[in-house]
C-alpha positions in Angstrom: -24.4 12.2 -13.9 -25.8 9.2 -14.1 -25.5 6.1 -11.0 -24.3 3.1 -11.5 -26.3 0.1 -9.9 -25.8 -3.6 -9.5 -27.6 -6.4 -10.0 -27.1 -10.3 -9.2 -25.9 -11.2 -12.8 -23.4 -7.7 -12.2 -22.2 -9.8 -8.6 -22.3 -13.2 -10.1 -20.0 -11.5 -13.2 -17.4 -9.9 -10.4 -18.1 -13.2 -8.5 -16.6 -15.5 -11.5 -14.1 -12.9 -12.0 -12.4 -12.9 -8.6 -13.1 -16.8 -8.6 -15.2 -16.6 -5.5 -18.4 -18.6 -5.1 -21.6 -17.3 -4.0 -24.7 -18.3 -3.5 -28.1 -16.6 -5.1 -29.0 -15.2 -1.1 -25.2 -13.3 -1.5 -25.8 -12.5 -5.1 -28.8 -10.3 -3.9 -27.3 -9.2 -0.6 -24.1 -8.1 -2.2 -25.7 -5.9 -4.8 -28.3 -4.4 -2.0 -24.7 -3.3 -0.6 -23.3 -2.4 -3.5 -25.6 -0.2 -4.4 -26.0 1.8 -0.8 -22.4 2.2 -1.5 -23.0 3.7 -4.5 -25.5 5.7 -3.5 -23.3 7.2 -0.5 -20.3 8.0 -3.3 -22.8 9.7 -5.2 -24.3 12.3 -2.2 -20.0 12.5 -1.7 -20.4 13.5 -5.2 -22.6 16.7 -4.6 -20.9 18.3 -1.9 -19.3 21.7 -2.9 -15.2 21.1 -1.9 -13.8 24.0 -4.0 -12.6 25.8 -1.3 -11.9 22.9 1.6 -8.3 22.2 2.3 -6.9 18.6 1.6 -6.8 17.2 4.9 -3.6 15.0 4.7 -3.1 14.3 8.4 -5.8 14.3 11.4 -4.0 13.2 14.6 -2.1 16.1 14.5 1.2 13.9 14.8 4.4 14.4 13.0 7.2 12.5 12.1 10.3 12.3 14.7 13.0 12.0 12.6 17.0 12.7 13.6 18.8 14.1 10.9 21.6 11.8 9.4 24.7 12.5 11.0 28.0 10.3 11.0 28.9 9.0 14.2 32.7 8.5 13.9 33.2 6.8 17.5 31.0 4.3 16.3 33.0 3.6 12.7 35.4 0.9 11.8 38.4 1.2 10.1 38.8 -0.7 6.7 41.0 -3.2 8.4 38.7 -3.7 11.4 35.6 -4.2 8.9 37.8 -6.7 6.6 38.9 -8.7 9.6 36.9 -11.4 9.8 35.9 -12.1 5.9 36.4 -15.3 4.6 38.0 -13.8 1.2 39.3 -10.3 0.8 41.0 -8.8 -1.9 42.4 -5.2 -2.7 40.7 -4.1 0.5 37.0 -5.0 -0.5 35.1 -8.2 0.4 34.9 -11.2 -2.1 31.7 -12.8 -2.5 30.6 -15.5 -4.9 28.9 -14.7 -8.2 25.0 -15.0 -7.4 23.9 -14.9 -11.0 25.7 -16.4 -14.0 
């Protein structure tokens, strides 16, 4: 498989792209680091992972989560929910039309 690499025309092209300025030292620099990045991917790229189990969660920490259950000493009543609303009608709440 054959490696990409970057050169300062490659940067300056992303550069203009992304609308960022840099300078000729940062040109050079930035493709130097692109392409040790690249070059890292590509050893990635030669490791054998066939049989390796995704790894999906490293701390060992799991979600806490309740399950969904109705408190009913908690609930209002239709009545007690409608009591304060400015406009009410049939036993639902009246709002203003937001679009036209």
């Amino acid at each position: 498989m054959k490696s990409t690499t970057f050169s300062a025309s490659a940067v300056e092209h992303i550069a203009r792209l992304a609308n960022i300025p840099v300078t000729p030292e940062e040109k050079k620099k930035l493709a130097d680091g692109f392409n040790t990045v690249i070059g890292v991917l590509d050893q990635l790229k030669t490791i054998d992972t066939k049989n390796i189990e995704p790894t999906h969660q490293v701390t060992g920490l799991e979600n806490i989560t309740r399950e969904d259950e109705v408190d009913v000493t908690r609930m209002f009543t239709q009545e007690q929910a409608l009591a304060n609303a400015p406009k009410k009608h049939n036993g639902f709440f009246v709002v203003d039309r937001v679009l036209e």
